[in-house]
N, CA, C and O atoms as a GROMACS GRO file, in nm:
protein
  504
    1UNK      N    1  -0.623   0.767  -0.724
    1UNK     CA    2  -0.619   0.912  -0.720
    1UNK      C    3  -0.588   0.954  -0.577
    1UNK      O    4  -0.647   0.922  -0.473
    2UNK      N    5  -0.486   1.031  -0.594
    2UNK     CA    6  -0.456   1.096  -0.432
    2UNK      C    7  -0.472   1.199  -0.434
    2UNK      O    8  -0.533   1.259  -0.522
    3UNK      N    9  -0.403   1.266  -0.298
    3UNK     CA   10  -0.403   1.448  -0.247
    3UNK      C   11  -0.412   1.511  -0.356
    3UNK      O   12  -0.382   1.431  -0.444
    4UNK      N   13  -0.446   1.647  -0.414
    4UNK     CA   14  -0.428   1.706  -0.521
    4UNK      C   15  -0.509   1.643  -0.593
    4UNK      O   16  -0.608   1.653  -0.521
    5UNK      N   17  -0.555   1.564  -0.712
    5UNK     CA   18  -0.580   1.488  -0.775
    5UNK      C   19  -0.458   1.400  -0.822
    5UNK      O   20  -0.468   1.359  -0.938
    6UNK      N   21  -0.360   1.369  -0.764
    6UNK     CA   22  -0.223   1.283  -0.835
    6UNK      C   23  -0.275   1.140  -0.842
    6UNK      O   24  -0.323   1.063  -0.759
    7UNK      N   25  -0.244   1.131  -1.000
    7UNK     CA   26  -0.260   0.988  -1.012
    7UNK      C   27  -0.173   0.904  -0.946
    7UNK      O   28  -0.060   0.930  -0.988
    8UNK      N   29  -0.169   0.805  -0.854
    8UNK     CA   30  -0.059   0.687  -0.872
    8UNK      C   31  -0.056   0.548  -0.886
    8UNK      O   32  -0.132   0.464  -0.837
    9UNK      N   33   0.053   0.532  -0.966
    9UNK     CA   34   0.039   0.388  -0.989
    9UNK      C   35   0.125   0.318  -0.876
    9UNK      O   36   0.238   0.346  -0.836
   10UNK      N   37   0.042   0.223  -0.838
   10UNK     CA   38   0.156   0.122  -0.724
   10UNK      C   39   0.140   0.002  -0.743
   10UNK      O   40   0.035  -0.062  -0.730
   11UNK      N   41   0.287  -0.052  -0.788
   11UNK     CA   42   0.300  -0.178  -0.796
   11UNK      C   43   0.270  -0.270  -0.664
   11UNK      O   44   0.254  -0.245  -0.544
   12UNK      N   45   0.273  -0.406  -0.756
   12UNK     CA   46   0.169  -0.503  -0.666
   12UNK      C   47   0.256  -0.634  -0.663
   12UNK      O   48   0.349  -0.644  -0.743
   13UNK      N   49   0.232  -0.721  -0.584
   13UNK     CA   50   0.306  -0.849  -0.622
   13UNK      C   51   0.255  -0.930  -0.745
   13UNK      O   52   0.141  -0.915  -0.789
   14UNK      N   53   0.338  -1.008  -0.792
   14UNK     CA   54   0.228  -1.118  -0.857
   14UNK      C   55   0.149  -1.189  -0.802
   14UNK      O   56   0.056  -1.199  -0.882
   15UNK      N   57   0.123  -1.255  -0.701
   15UNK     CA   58   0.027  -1.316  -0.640
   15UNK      C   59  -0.078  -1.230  -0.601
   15UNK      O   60  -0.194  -1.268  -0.611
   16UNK      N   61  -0.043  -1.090  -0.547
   16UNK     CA   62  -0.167  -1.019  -0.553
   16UNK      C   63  -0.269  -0.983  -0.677
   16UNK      O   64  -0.392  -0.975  -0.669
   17UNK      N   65  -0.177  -0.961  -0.808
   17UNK     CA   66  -0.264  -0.921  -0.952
   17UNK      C   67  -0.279  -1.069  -1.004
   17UNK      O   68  -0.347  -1.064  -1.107
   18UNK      N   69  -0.240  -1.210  -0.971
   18UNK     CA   70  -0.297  -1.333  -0.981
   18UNK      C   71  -0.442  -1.287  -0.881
   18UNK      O   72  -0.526  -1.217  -0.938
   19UNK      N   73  -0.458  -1.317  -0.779
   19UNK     CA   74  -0.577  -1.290  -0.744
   19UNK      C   75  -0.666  -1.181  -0.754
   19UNK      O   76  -0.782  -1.218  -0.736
   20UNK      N   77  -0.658  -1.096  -0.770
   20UNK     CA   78  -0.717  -0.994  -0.855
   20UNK      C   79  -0.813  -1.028  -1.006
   20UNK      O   80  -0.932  -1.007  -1.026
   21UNK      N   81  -0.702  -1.090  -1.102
   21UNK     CA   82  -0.762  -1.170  -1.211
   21UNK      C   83  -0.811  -1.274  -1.183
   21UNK      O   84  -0.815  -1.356  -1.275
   22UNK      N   85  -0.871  -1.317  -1.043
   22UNK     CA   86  -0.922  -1.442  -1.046
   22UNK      C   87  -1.052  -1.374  -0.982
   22UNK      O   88  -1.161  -1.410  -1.026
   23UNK      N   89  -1.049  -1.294  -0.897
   23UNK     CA   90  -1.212  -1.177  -0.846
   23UNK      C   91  -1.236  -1.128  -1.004
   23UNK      O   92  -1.325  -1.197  -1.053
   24UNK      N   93  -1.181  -1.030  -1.100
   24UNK     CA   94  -1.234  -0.986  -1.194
   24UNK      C   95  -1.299  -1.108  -1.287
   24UNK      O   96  -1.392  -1.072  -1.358
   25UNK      N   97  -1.268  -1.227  -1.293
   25UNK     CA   98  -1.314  -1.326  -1.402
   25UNK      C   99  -1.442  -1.404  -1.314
   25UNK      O  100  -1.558  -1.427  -1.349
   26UNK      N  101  -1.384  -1.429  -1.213
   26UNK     CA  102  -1.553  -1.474  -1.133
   26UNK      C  103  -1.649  -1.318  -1.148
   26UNK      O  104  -1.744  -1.313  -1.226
   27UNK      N  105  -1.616  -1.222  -1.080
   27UNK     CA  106  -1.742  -1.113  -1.044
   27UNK      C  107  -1.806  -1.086  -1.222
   27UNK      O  108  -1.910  -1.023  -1.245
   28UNK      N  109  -1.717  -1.150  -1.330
   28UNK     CA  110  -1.777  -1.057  -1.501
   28UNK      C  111  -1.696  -0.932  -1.488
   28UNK      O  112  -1.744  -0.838  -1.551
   29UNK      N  113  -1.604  -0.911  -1.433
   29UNK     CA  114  -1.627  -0.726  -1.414
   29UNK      C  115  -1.566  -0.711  -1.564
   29UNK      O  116  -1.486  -0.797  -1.601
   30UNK      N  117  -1.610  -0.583  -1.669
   30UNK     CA  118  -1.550  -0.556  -1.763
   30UNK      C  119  -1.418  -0.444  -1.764
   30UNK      O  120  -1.307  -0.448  -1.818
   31UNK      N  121  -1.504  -0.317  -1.656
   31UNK     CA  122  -1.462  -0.183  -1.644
   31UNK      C  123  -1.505  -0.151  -1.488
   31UNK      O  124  -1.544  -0.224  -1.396
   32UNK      N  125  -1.482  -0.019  -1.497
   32UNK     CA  126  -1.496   0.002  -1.359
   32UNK      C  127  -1.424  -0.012  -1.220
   32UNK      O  128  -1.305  -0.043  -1.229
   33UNK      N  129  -1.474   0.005  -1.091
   33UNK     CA  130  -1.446  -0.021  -0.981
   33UNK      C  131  -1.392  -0.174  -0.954
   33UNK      O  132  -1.457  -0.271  -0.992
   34UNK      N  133  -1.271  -0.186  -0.887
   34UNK     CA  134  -1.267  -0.281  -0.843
   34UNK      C  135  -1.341  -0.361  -0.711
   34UNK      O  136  -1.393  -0.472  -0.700
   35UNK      N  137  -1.328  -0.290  -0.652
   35UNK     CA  138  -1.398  -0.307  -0.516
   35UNK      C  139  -1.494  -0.250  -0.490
   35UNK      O  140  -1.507  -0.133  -0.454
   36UNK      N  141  -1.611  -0.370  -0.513
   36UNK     CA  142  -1.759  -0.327  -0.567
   36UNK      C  143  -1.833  -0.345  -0.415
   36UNK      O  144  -1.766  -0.376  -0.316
   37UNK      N  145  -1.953  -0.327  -0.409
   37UNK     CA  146  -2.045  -0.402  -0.323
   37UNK      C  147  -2.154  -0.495  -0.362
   37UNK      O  148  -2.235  -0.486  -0.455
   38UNK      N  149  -2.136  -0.602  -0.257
   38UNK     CA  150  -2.206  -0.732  -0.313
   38UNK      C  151  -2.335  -0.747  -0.223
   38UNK      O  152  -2.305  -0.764  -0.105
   39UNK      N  153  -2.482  -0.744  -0.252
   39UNK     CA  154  -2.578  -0.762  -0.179
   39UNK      C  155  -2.578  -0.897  -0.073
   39UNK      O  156  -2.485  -0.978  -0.077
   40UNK      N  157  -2.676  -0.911   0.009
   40UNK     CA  158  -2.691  -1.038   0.096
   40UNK      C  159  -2.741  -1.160  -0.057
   40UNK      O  160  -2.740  -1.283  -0.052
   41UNK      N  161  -2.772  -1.092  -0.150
   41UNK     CA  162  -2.830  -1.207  -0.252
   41UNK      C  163  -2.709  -1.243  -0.356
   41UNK      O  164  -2.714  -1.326  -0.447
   42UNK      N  165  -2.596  -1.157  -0.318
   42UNK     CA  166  -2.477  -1.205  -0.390
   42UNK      C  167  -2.444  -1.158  -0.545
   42UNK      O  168  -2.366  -1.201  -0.630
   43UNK      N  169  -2.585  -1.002  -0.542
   43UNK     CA  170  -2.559  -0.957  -0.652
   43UNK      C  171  -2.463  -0.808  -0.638
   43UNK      O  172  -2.486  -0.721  -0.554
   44UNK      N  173  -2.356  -0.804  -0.738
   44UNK     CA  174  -2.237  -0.683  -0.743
   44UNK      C  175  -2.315  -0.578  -0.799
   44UNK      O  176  -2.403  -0.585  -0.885
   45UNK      N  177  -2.256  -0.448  -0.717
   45UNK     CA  178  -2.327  -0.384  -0.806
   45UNK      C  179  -2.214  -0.291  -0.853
   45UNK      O  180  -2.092  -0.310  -0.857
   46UNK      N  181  -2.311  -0.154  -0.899
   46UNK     CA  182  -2.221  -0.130  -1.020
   46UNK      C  183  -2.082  -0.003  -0.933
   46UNK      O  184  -1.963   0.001  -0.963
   47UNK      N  185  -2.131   0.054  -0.862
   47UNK     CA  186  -2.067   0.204  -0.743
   47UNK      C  187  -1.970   0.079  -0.664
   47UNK      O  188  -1.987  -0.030  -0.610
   48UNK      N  189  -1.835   0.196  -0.702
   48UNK     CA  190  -1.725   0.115  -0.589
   48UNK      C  191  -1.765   0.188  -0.441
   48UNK      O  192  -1.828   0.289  -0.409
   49UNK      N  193  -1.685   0.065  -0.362
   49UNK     CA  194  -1.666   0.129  -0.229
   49UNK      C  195  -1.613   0.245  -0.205
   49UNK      O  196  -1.520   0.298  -0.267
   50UNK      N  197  -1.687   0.298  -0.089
   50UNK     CA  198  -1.587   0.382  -0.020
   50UNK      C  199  -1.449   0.376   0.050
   50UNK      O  200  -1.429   0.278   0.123
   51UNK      N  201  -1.369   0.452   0.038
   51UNK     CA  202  -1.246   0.431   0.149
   51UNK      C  203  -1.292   0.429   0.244
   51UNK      O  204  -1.203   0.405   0.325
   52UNK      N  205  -1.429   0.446   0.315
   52UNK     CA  206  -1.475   0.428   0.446
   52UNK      C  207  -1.495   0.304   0.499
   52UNK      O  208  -1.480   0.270   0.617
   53UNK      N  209  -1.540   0.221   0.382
   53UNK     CA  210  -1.568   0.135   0.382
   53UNK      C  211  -1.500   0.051   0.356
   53UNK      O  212  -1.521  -0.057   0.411
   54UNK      N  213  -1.428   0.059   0.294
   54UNK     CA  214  -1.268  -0.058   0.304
   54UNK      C  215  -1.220  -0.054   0.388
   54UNK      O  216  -1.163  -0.159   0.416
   55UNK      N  217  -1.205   0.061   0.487
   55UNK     CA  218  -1.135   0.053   0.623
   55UNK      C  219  -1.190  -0.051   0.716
   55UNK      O  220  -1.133  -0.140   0.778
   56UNK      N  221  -1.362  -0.004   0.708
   56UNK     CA  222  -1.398  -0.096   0.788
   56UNK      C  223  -1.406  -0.188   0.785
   56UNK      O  224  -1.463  -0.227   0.887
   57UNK      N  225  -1.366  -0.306   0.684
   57UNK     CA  226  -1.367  -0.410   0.644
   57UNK      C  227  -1.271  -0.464   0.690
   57UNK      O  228  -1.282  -0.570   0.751
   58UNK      N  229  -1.099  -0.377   0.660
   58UNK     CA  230  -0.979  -0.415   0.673
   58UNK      C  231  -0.975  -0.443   0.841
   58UNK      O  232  -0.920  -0.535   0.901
   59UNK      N  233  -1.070  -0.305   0.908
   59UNK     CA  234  -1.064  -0.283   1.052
   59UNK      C  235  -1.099  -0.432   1.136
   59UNK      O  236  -1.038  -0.493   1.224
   60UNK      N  237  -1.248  -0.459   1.053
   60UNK     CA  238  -1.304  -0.557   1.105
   60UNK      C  239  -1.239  -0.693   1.111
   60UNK      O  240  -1.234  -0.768   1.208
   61UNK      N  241  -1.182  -0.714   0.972
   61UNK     CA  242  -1.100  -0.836   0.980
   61UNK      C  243  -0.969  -0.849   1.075
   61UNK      O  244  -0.942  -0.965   1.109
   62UNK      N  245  -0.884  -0.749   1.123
   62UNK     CA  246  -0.743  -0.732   1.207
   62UNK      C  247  -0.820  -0.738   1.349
   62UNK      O  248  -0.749  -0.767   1.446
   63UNK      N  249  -0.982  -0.707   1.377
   63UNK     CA  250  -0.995  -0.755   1.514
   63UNK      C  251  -1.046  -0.834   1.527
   63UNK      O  252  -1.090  -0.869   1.636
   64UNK      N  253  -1.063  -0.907   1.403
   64UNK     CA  254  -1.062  -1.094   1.428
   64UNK      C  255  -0.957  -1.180   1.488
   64UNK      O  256  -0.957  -1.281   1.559
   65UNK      N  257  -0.864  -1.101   1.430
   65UNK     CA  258  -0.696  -1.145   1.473
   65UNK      C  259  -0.651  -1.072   1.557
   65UNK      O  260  -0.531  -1.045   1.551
   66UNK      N  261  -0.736  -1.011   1.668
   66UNK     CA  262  -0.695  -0.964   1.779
   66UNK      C  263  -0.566  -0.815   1.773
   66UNK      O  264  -0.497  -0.769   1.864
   67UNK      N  265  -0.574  -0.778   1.632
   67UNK     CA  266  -0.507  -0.662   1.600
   67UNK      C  267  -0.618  -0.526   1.596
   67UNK      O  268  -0.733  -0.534   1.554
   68UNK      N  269  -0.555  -0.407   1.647
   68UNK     CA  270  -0.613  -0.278   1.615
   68UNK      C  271  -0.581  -0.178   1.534
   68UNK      O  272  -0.461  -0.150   1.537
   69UNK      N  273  -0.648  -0.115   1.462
   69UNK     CA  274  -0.590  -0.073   1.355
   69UNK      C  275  -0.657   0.088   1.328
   69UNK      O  276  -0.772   0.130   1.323
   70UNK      N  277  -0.526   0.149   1.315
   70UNK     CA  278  -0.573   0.296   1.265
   70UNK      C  279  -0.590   0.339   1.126
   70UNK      O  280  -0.571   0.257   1.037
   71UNK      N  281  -0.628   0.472   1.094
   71UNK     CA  282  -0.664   0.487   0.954
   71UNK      C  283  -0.509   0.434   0.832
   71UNK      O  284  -0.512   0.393   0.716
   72UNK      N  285  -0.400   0.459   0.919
   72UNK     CA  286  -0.267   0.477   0.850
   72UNK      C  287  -0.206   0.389   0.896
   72UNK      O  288  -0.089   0.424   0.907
   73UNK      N  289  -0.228   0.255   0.941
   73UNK     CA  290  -0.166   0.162   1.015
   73UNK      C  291  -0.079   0.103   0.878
   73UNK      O  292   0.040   0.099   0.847
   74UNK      N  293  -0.208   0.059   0.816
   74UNK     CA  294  -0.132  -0.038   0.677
   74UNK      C  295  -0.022   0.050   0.592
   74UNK      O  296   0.075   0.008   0.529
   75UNK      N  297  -0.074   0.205   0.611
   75UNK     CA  298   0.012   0.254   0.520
   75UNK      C  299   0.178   0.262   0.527
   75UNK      O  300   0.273   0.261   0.450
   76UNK      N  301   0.148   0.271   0.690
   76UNK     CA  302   0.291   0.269   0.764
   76UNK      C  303   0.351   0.169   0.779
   76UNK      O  304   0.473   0.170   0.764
   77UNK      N  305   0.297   0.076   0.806
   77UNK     CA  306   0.314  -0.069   0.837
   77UNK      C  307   0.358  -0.144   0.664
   77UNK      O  308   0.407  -0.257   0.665
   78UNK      N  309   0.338  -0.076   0.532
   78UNK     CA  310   0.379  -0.109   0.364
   78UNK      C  311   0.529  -0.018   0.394
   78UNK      O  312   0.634  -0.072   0.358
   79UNK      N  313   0.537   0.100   0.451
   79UNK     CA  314   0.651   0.124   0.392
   79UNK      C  315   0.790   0.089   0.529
   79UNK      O  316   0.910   0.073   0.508
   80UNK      N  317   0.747   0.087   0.607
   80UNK     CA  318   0.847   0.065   0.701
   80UNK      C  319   0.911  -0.093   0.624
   80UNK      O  320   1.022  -0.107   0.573
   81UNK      N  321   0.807  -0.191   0.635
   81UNK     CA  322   0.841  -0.311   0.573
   81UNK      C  323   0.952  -0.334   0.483
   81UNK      O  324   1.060  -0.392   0.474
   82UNK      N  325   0.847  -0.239   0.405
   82UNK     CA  326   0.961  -0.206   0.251
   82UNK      C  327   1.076  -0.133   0.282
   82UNK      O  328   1.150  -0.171   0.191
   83UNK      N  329   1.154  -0.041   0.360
   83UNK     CA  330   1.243   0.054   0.390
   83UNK      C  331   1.272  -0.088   0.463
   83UNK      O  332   1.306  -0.160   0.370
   84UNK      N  333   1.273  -0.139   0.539
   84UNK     CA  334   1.320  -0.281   0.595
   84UNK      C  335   1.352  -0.400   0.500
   84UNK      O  336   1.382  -0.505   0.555
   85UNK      N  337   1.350  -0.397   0.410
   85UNK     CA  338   1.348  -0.455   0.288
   85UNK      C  339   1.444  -0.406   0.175
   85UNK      O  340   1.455  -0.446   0.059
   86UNK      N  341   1.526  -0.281   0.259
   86UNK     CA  342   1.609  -0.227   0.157
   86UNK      C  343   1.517  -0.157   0.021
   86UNK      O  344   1.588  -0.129  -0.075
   87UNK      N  345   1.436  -0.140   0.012
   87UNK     CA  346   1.372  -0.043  -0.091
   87UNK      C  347   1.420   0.089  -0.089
   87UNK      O  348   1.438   0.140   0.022
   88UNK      N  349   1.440   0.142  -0.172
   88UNK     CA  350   1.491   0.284  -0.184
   88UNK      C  351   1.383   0.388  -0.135
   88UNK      O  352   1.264   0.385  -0.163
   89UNK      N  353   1.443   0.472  -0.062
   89UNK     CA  354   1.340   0.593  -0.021
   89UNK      C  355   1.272   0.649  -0.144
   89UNK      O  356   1.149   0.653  -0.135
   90UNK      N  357   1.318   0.687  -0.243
   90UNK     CA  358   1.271   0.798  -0.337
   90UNK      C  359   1.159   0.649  -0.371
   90UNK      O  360   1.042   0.684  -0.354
   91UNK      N  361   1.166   0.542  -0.401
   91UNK     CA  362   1.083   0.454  -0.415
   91UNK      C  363   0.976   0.440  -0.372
   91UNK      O  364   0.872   0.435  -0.437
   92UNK      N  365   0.995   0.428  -0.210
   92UNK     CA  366   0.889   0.462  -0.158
   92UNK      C  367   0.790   0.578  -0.112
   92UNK      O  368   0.674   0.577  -0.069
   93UNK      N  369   0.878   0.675  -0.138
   93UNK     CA  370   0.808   0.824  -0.178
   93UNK      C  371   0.718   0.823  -0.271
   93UNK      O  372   0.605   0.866  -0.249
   94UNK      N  373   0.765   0.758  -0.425
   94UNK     CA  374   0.691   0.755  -0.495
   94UNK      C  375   0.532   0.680  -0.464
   94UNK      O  376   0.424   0.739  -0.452
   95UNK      N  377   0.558   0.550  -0.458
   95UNK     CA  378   0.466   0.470  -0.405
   95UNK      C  379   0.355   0.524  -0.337
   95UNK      O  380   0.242   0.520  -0.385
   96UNK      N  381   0.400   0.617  -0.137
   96UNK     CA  382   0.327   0.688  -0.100
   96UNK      C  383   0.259   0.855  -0.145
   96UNK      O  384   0.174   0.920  -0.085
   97UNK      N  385   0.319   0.882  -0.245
   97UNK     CA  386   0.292   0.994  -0.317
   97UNK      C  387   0.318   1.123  -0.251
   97UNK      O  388   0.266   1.231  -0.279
   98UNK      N  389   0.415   1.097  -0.153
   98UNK     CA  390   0.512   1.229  -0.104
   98UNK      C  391   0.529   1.270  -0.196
   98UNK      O  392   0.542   1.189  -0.289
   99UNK      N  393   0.543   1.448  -0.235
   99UNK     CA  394   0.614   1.563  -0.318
   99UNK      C  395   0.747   1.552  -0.255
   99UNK      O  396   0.838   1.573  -0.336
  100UNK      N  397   0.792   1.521  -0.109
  100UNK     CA  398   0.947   1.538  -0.107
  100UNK      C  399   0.977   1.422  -0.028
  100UNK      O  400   0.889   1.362   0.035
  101UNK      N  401   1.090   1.388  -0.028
  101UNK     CA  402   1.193   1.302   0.066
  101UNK      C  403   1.186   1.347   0.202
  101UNK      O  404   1.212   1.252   0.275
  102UNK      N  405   1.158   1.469   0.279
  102UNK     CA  406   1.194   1.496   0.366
  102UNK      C  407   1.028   1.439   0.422
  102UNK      O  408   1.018   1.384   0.532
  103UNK      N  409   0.969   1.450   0.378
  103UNK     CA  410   0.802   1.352   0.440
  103UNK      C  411   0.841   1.221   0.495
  103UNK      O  412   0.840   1.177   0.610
  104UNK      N  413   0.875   1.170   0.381
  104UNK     CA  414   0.908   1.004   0.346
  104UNK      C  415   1.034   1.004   0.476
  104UNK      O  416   0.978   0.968   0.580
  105UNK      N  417   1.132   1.022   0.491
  105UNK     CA  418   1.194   1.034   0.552
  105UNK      C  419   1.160   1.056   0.720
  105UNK      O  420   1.229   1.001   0.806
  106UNK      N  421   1.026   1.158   0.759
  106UNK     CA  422   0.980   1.182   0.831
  106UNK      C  423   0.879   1.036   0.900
  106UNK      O  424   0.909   0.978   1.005
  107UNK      N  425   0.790   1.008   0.835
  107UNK     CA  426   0.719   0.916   0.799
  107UNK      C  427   0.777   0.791   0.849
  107UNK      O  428   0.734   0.724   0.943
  108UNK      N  429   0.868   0.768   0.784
  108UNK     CA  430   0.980   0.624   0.823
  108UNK      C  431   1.050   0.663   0.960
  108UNK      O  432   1.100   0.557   1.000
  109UNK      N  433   1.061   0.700   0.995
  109UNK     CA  434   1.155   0.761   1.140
  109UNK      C  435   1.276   0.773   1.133
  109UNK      O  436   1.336   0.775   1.240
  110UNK      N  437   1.351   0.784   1.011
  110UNK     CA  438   1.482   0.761   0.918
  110UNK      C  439   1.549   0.809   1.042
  110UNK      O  440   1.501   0.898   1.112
  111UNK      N  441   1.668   0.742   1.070
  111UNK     CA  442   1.774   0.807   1.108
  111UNK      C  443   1.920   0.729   1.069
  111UNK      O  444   1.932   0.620   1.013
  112UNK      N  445   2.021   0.813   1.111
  112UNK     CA  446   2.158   0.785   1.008
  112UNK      C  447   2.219   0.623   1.112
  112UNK      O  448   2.223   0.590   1.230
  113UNK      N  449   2.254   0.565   0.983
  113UNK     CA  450   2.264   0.390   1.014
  113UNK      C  451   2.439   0.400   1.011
  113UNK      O  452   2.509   0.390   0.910
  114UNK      N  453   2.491   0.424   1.170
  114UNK     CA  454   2.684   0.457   1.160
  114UNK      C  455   2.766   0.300   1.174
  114UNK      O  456   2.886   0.273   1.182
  115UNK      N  457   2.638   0.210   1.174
  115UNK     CA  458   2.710   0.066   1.183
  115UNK      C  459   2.688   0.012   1.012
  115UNK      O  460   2.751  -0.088   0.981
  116UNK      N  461   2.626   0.060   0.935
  116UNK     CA  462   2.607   0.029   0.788
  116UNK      C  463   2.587   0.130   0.710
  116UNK      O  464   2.481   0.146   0.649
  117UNK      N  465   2.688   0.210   0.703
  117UNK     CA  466   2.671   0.326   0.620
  117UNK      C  467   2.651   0.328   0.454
  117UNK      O  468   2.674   0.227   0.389
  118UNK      N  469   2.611   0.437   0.398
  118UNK     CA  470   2.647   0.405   0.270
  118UNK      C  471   2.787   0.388   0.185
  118UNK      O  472   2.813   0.320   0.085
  119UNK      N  473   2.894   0.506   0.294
  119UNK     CA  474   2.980   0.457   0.262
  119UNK      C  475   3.081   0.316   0.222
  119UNK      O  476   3.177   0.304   0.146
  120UNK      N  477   3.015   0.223   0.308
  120UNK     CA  478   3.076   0.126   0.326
  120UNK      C  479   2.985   0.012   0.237
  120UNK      O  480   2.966  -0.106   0.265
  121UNK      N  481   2.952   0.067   0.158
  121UNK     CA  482   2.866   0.026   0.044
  121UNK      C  483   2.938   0.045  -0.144
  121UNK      O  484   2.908  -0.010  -0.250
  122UNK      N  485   3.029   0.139  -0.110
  122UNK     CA  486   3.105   0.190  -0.260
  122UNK      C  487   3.176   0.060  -0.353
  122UNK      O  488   3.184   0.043  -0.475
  123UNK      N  489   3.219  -0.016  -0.244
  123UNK     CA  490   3.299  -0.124  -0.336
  123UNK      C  491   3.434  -0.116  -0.359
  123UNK      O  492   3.499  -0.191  -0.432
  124UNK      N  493   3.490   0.014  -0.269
  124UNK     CA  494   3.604   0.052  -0.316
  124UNK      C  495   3.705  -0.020  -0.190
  124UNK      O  496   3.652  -0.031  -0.080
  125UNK      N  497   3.855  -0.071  -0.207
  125UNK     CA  498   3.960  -0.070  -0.153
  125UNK      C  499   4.074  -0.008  -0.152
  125UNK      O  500   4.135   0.002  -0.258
  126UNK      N  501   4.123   0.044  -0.043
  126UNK     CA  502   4.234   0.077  -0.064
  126UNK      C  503   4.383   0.005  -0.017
  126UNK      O  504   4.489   0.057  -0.050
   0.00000   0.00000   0.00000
């Protein structure tokens, strides 16, 4: 659930929803939260995390690895990747749950590519 209440769905790799189904079949989970909290006695309980609390987790682990990390690091750091990856903007609009292109666009630091245009993408000869 995002801004507004917008649902979104965002695709995942397979190796990520492989491991995913391998946390849901160890933890029992039926329903619910994915990302639960687990006591020092190793019991789950039933209330997902906070986004506060995933941050700090994510935070804590990147300054293990000597990385620092802001609230929007990963977010920026998924789509630049992906826009580096040739993913389509409106794609990744979707994904980040921009209402327009001109965000997404903003967001990415888009600017016009005069050594690989789209033109030179048509297929056409003359």
């Amino acid at each position: 659930m995002g801004k507004q209440d917008r649902i979104r769905s965002v695709p995942i790799p397979g190796w990520t929803k492989h491991d995913i189904d391998e946390w849901i079949a160890a933890a029992g989970l039926r329903s619910g939260p994915l990302f639960r909290r687990i006591d020092k006695a190793g019991k789950i309980h039933e209330g997902a995390l906070s986004s506060n609390a995933i941050y700090e987790i994510v935070r804590q682990y990147a300054a293990a690895i000597g990385l620092e990390m802001a609230a929007h690091d990963a977010r920026r750091t998924f789509a630049r990747l992906a826009h580096l990856g040739h993913a389509g903007l409106d794609q990744i609009q979707l994904t980040l749950g921009h209402s327009s292109i001109l965000t997404t666009e903003r967001y990415l630091g888009v600017l016009q590519n005069l050594r690989d245009a789209p033109c030179d993408h048509l297929g056409l000869t003359m």
